[in-house]
DRENSENU-350848 format. One line per field, with one value per residue: residue number from 1; x, y, z of N, C-alpha, C in turn. Coordinates in Angstrom, 1 decimal. Example, Ala and Ser with C-alpha at 12.3 -4.5 7.8 and 13.67 -1.06 7.14 Angstrom:
BEGIN
pos <- (1 2)
nu <- (13.2 12.8)
nv <- (-5.7 -2.2)
nw <- (7.8 7.1)
cau <- (12.3 13.7)
cav <- (-4.5 -1.1)
caw <- (7.8 7.1)
cu <- (13.2 12.9)
cv <- (-3.3 0.0)
cw <- (7.8 7.9)
//
This chain:
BEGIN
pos <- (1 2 3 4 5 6 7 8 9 10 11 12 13 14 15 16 17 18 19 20 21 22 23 24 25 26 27 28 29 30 31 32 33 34 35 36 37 38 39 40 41 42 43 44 45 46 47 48 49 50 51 52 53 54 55 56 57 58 59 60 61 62 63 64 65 66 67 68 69 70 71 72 73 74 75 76 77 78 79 80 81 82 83 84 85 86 87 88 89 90 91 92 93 94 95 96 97 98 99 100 101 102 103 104 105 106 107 108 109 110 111 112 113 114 115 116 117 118 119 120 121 122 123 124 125 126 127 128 129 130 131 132 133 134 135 136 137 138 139 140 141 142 143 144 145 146 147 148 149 150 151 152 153 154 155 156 157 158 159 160 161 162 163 164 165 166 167 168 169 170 171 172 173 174 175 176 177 178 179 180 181 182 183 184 185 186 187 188 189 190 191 192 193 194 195 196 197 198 199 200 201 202 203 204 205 206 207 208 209 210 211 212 213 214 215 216 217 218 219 220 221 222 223 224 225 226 227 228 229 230 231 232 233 234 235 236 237 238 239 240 241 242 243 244 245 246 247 248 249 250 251 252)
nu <- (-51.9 -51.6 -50.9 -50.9 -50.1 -50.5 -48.4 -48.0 -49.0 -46.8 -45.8 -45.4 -43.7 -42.8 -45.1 -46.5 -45.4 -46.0 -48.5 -48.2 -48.7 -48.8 -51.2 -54.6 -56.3 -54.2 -53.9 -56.2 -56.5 -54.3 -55.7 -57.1 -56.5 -54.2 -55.5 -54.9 -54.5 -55.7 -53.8 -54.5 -53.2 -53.7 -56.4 -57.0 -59.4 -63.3 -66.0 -67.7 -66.4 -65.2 -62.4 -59.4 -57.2 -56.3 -56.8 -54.7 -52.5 -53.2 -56.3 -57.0 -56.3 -58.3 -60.5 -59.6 -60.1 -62.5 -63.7 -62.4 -63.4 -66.0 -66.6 -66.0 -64.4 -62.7 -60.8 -59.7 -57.4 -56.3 -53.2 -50.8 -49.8 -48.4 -47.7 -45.7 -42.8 -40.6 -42.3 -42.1 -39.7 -39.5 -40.5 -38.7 -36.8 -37.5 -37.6 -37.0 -37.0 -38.6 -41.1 -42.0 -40.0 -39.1 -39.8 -41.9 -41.8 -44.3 -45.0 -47.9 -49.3 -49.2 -50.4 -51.2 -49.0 -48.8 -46.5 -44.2 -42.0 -42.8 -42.3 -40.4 -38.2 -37.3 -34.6 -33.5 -30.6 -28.4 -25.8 -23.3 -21.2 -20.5 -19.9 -18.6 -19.8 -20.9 -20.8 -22.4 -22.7 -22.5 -25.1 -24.6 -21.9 -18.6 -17.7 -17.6 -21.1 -22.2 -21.7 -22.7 -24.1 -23.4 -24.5 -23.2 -25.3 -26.7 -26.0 -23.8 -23.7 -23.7 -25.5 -27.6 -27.9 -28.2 -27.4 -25.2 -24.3 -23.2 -20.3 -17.5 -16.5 -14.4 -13.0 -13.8 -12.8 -10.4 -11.1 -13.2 -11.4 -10.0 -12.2 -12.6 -10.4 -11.0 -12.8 -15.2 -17.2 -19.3 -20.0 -22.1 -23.4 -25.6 -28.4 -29.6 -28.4 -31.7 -32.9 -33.3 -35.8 -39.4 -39.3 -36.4 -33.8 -32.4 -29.8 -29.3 -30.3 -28.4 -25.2 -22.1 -20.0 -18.2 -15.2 -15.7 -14.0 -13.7 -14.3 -16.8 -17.7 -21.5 -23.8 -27.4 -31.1 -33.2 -34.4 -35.7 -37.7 -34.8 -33.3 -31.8 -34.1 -33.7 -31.7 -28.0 -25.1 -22.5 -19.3 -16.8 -14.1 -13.2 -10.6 -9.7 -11.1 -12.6 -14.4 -16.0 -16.9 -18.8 -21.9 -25.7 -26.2 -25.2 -27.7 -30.2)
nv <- (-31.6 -28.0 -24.9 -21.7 -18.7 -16.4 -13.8 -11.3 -13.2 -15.2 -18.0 -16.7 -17.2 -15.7 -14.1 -15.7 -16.4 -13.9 -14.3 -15.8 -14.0 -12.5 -10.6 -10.5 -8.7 -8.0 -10.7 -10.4 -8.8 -8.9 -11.6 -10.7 -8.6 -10.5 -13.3 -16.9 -20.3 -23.4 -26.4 -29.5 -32.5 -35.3 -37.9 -39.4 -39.6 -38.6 -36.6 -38.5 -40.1 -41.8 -43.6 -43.6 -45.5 -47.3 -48.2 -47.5 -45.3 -44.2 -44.7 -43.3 -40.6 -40.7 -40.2 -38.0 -36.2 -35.7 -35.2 -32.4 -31.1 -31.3 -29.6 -27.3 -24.6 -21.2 -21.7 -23.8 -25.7 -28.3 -30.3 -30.1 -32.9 -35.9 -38.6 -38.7 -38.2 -36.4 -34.0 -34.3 -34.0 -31.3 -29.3 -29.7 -28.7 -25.8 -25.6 -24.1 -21.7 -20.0 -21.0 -23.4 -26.1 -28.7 -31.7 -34.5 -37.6 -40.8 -44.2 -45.3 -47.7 -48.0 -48.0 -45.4 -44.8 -44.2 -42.2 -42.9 -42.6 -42.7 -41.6 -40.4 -37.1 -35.4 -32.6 -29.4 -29.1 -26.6 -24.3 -21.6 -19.0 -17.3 -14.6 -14.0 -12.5 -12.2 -13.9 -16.3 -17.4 -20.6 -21.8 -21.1 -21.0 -21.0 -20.8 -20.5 -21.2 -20.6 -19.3 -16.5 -15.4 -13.5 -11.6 -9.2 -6.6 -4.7 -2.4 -2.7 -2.8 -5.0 -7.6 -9.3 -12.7 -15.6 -18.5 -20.5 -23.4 -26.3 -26.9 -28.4 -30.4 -30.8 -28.0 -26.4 -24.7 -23.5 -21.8 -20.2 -18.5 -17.2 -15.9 -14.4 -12.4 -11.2 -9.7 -6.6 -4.3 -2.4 -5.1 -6.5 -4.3 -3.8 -5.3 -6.6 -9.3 -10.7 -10.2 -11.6 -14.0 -15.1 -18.0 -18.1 -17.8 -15.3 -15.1 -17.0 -14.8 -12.6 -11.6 -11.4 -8.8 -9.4 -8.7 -8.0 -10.9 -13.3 -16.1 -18.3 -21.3 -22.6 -25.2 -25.2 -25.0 -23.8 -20.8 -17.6 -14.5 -13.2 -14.2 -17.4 -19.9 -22.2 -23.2 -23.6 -25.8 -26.1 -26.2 -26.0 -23.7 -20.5 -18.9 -18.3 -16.7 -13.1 -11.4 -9.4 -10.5 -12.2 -12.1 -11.2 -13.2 -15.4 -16.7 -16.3)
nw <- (46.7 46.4 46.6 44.5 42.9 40.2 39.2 36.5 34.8 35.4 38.0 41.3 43.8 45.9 45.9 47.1 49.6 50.4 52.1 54.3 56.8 60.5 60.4 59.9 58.2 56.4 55.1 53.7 52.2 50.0 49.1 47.8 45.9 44.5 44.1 45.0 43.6 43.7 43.3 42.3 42.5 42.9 43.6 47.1 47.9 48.3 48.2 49.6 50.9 50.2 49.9 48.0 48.0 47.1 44.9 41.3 40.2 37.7 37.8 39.5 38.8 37.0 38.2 39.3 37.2 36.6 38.8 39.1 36.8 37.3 39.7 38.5 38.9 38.7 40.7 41.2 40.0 37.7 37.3 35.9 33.1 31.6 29.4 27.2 26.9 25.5 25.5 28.7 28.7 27.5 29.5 31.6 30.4 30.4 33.6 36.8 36.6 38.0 37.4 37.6 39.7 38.7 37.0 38.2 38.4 38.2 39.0 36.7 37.6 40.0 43.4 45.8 48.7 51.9 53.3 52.0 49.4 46.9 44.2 41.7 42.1 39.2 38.6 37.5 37.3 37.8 37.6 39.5 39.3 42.1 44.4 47.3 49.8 52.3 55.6 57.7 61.5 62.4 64.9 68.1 67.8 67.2 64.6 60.7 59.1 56.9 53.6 52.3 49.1 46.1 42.9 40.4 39.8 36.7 37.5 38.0 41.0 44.2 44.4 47.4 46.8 47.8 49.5 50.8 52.2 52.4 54.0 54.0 56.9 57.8 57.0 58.3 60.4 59.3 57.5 58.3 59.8 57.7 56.6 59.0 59.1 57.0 57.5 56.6 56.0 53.2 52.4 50.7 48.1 46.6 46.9 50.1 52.9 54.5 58.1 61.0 60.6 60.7 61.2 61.8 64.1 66.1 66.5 64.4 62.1 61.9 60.2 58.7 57.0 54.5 52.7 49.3 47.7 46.9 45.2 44.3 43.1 42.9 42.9 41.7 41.3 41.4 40.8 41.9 41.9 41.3 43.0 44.1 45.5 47.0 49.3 48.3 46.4 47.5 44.9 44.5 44.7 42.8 42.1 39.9 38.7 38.2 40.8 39.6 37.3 37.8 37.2 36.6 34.3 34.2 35.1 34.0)
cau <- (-52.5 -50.3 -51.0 -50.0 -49.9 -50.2 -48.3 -47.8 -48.7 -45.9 -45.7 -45.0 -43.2 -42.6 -45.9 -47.3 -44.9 -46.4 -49.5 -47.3 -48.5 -49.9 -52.2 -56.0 -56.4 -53.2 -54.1 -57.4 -56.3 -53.8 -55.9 -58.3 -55.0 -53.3 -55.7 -54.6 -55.4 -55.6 -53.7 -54.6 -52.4 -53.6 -57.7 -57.2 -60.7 -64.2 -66.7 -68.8 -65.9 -64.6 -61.2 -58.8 -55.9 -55.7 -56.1 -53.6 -52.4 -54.2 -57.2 -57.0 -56.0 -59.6 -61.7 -59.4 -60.2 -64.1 -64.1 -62.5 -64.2 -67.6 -66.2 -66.1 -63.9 -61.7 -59.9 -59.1 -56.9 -55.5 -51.5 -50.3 -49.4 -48.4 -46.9 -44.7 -40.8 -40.5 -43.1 -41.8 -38.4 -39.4 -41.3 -37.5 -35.9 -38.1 -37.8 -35.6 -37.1 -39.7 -42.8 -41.4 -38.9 -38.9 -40.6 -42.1 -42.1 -44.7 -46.0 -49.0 -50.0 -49.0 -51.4 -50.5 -48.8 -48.6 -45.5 -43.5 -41.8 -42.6 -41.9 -38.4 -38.1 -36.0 -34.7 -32.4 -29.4 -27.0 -24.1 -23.0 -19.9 -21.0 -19.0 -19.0 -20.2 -20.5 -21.3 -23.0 -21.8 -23.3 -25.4 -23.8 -20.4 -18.0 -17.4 -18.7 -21.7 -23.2 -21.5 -23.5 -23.6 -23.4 -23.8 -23.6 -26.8 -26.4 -25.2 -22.6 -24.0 -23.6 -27.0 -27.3 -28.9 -28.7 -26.1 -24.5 -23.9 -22.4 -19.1 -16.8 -16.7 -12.6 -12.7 -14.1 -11.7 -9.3 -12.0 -13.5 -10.3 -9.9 -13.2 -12.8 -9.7 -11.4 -14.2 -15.8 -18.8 -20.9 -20.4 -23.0 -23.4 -27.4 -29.7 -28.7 -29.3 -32.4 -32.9 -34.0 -37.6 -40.1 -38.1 -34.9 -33.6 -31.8 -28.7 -29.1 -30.3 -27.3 -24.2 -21.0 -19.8 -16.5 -14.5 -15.8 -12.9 -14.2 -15.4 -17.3 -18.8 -22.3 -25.1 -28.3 -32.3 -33.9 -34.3 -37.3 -37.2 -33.6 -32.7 -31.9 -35.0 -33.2 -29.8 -27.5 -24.2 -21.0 -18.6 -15.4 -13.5 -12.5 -9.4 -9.1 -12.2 -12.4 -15.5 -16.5 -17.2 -20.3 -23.3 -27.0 -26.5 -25.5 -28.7 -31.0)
cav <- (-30.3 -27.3 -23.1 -20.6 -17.3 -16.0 -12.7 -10.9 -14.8 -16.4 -18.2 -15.9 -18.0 -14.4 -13.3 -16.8 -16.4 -12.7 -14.5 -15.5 -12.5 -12.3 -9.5 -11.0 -7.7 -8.1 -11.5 -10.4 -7.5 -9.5 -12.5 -9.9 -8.3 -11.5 -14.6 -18.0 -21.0 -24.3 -27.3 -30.7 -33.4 -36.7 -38.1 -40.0 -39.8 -38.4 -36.1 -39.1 -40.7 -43.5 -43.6 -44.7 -45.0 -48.6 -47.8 -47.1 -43.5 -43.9 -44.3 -42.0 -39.5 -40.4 -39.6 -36.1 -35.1 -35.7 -34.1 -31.3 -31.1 -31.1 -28.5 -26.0 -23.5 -21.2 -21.5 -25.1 -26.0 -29.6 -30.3 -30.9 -34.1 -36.4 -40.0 -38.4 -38.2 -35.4 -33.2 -33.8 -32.6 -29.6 -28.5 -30.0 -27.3 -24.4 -25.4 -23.3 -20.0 -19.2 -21.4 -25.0 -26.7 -29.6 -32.7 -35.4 -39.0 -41.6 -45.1 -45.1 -48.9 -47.9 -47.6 -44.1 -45.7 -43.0 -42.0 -43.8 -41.4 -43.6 -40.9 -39.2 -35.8 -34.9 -31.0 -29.3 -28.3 -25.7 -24.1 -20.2 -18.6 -16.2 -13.8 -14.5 -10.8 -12.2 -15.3 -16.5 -18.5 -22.0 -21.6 -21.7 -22.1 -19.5 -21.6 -20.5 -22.0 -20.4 -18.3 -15.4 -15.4 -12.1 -11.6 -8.1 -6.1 -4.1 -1.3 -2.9 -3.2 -6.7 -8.1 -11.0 -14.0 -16.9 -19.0 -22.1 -24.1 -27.5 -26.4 -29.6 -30.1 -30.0 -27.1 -25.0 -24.1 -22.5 -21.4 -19.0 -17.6 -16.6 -15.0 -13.2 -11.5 -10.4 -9.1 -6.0 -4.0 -3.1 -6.9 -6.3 -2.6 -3.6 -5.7 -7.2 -10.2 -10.2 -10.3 -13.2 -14.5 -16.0 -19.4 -18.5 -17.0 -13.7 -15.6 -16.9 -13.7 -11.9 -12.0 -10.6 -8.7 -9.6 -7.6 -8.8 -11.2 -14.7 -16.6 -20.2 -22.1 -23.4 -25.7 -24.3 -25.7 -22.9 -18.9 -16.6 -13.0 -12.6 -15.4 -18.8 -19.8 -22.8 -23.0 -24.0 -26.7 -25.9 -27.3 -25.7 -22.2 -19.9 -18.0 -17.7 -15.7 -12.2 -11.1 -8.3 -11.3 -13.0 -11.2 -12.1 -13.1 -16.9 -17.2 -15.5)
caw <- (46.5 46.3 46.2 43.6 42.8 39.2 38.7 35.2 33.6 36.3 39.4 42.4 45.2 46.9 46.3 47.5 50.9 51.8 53.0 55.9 57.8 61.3 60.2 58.6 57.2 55.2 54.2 52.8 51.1 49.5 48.1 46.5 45.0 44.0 44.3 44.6 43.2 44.2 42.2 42.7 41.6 43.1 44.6 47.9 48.6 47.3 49.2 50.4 52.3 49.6 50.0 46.5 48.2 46.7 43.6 40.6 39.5 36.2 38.1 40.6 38.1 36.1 39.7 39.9 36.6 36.9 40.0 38.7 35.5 37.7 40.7 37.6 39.6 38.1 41.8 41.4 39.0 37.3 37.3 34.0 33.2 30.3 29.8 26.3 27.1 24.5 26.4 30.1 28.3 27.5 30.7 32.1 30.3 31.3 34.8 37.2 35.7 38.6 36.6 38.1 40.1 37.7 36.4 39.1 37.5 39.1 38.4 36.7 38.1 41.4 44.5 46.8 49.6 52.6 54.3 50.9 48.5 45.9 43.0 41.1 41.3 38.0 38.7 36.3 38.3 37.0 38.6 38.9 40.2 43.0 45.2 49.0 50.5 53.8 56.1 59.0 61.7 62.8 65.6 69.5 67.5 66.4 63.2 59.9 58.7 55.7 53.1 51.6 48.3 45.7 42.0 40.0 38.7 35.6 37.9 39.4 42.6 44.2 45.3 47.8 45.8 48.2 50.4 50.7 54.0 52.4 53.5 54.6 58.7 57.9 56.3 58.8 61.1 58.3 56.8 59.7 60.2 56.5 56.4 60.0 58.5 55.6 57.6 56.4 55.5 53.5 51.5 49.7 48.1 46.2 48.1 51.5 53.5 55.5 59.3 61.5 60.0 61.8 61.0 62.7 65.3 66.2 66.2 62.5 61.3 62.0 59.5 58.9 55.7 53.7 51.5 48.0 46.9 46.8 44.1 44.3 42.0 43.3 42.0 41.8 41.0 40.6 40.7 41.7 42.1 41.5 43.8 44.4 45.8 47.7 49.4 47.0 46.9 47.6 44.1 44.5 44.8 41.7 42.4 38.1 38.2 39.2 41.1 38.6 36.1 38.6 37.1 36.9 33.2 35.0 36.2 33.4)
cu <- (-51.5 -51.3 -49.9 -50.8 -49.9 -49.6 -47.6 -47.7 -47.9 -46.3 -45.0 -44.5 -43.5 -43.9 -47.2 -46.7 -45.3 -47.9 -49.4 -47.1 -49.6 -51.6 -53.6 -56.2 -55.6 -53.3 -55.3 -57.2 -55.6 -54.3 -56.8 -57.6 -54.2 -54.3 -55.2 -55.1 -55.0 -55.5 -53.8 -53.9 -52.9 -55.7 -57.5 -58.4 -61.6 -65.2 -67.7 -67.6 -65.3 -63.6 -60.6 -57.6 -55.4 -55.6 -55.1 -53.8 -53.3 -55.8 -57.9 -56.6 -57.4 -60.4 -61.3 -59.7 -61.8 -64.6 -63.6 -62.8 -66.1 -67.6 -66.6 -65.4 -62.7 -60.4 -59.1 -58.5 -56.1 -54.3 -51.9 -49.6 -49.1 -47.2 -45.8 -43.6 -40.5 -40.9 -42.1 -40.2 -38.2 -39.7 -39.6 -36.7 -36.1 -37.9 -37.0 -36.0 -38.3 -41.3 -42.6 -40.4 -38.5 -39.7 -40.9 -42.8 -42.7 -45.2 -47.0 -49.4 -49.6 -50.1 -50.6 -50.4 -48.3 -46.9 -44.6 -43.4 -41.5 -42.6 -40.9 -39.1 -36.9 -35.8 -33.7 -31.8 -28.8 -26.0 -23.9 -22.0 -20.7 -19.8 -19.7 -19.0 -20.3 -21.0 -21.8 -22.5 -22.9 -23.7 -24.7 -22.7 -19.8 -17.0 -18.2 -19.7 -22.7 -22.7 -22.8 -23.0 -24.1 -23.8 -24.2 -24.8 -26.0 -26.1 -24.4 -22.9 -23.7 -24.6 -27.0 -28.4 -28.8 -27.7 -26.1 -24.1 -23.7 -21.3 -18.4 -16.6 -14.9 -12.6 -12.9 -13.7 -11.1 -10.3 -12.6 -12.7 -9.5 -11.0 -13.0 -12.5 -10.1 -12.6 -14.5 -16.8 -18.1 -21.0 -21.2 -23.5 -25.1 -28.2 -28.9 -29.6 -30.5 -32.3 -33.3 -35.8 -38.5 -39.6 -36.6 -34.6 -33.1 -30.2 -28.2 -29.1 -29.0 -26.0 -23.4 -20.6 -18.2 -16.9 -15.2 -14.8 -12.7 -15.1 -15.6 -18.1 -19.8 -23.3 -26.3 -29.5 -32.8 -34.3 -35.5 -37.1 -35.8 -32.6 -32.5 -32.9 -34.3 -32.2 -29.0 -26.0 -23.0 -20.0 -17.6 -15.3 -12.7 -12.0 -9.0 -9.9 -12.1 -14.3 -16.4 -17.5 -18.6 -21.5 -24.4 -26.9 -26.6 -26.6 -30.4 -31.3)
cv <- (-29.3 -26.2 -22.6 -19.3 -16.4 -14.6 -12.4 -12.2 -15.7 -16.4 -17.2 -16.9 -16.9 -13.8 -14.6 -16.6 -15.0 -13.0 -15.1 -14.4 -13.2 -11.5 -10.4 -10.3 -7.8 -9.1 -11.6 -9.5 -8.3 -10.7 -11.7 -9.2 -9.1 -12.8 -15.7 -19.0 -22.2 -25.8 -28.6 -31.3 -34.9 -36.7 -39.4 -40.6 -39.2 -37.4 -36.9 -40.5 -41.9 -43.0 -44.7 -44.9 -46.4 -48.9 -47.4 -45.7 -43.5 -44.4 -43.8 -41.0 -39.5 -39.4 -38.3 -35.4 -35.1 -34.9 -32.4 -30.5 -30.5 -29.8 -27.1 -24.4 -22.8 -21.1 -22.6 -25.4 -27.5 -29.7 -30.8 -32.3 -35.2 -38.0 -39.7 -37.7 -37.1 -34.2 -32.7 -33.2 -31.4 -29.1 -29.0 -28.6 -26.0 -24.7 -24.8 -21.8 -19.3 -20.2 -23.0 -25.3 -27.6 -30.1 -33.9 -36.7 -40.1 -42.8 -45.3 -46.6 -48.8 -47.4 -46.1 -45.1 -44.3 -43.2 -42.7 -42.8 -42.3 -42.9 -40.9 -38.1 -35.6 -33.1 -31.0 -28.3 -27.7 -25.1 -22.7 -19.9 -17.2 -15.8 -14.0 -12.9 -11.1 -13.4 -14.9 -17.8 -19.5 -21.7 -22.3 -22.5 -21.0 -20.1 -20.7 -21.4 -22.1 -19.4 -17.7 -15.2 -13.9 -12.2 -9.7 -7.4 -5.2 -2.5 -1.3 -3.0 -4.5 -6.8 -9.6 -11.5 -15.3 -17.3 -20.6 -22.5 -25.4 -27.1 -27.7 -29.4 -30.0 -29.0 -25.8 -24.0 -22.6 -21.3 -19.8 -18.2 -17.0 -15.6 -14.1 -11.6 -10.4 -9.5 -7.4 -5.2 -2.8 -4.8 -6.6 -4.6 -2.3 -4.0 -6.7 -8.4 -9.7 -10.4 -11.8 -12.6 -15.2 -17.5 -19.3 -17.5 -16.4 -13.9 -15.8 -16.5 -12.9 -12.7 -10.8 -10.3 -8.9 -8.6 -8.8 -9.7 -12.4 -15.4 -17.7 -20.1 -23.0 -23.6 -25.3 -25.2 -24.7 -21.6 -18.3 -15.9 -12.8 -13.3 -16.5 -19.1 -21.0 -22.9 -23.8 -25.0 -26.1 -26.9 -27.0 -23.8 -22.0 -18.9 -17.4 -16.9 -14.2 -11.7 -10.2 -9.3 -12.4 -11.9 -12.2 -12.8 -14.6 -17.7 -16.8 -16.5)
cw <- (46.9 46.1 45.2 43.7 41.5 38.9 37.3 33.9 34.2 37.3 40.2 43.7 45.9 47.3 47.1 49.4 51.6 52.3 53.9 56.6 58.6 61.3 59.4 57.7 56.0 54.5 53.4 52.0 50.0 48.3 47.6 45.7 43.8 44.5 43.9 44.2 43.7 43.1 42.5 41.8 42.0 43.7 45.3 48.7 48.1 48.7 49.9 51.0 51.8 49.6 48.7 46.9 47.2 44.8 42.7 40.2 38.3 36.6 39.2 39.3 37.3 36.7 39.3 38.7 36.2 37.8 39.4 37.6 36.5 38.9 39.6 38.2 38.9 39.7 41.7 40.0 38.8 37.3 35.8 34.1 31.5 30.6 28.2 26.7 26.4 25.5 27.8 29.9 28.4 28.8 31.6 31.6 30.2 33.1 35.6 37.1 36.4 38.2 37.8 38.6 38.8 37.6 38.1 38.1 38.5 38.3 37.9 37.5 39.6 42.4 45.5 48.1 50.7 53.7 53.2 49.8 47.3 44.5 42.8 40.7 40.3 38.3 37.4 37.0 36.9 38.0 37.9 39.8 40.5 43.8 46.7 49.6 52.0 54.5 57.5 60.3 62.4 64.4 66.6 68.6 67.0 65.2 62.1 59.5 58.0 54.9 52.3 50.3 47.0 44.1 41.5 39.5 37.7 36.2 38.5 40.8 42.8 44.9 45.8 46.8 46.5 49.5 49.8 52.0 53.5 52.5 54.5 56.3 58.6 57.1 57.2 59.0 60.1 57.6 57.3 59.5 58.6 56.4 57.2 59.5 57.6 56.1 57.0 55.6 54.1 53.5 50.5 49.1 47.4 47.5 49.3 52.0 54.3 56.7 59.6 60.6 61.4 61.8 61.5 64.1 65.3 65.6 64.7 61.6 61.3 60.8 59.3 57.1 55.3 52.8 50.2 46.8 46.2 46.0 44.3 43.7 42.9 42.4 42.6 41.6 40.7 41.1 40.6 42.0 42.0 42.3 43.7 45.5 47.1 48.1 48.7 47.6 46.3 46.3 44.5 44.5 43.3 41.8 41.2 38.1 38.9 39.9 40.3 37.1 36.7 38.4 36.7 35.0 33.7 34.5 35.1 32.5)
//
């Protein structure tokens, strides 16, 4: 079971994560603004306490679409699903674009076995050369341990769009003491990192801005609001590129 968010016809991650407020008020104002819906993908159990865990996917998948055939809600909603290779193609090469991570491939003759990641997630990586605008250093360590990553908007500004923290444990060192040098502000001249969140701490929130000079190529999964929705993998450095040439076109 999973939450969404439908805005203008798409998934909203962003507008799914501002109901992560302390405020009640804010979270009621909100789902009467933007209501969610609720997607079931699997039935482990039934409202009178029969448990399928033993069951196979193709019939556990009957139960869930009976039940939600009989629920009649437009709150609750079915996952998509299909056993044609053609199909899960395509929904593979929309995915990335804010609607889907990717595709999840499961056994149909398989029983749900708990605590057993008995699926494949398939994603659809891609890779974008970003500008390093500024980093963060690895907690209680005066190492780096997350570059900041930049690309241009159609006004030339440079807006953060994510980070990267696979950066080699020998590489640090040098590495640090290349960025220090380079340090200064803004880094970023559009949108800027944020502060500590309720997930980190004061420490982690804080970052430092470089001169805009640094180009790396990172792999990516997938992009919501203008972002990399997850932190992304370090491939290599591009010294042939110039920073003026990392725009959102990548990523579009």
């Amino acid at each position: 079971m999973s939450s969404i968010i439908s805005v203008d016809g798409k998934f909203s991650f962003d507008a799914l994560q501002m109901r992560l407020h302390p405020a009640e008020s804010r979270i009621r104002k909100l789902s009467a603004e933007t209501p969610a819906h609720i997607v079931l993908f699997d039935m482990l159990c039934d409202e009178h306490g029969t448990v399928w865990l033993a069951r196979t996917l193709k019939k556990r998948r009957a139960i869930l679409e009976a039940f939600v055939a009989s629920a009649n809600r437009k709150n609750i909603v079915l996952s998509h699903c299909t056993r044609d290779v053609k199909e899960a193609r395509s929904w593979l090469g929309d995915a990335g674009h804010g609607a889907t991570d990717g595709v999840v491939a499961k056994r149909l003759d398989g029983p749900y076995q708990p605590g057993v990641r008995a699926m494949v997630k398939v994603k659809r990586l891609r890779s974008a050369d970003c500008v390093v605008g500024g980093f963060r250093y690895l907690s209680n360590s005066p190492q780096v341990g997350s570059l900041l990553l930049g690309l241009y908007n159609e006004a030339g500004k440079l807006d953060h769009v994510g980070f990267t923290s696979t950066i080699a444990k020998d590489d640090r060192t040098e590495l640090t003491r290349k960025l220090e040098a380079m340090r200064e502000p803004p880094g970023f001249t559009g949108k800027t990192p944020g502060g500590p969140s309720r997930w980190s701490t004061e420490r982690s929130g804080e970052w430092e801005p470089v001169r805009p000079e640094l180009v790396v190529e990172v792999r990516f999964d997938h992009v919501t609001g203008d972002r990399f929705r997850h932190g992304t993998k370090f491939l290599r450095w591009r010294p042939d590129k110039a920073p003026e040439q990392c725009t959102f076109e990548q990523i579009a």
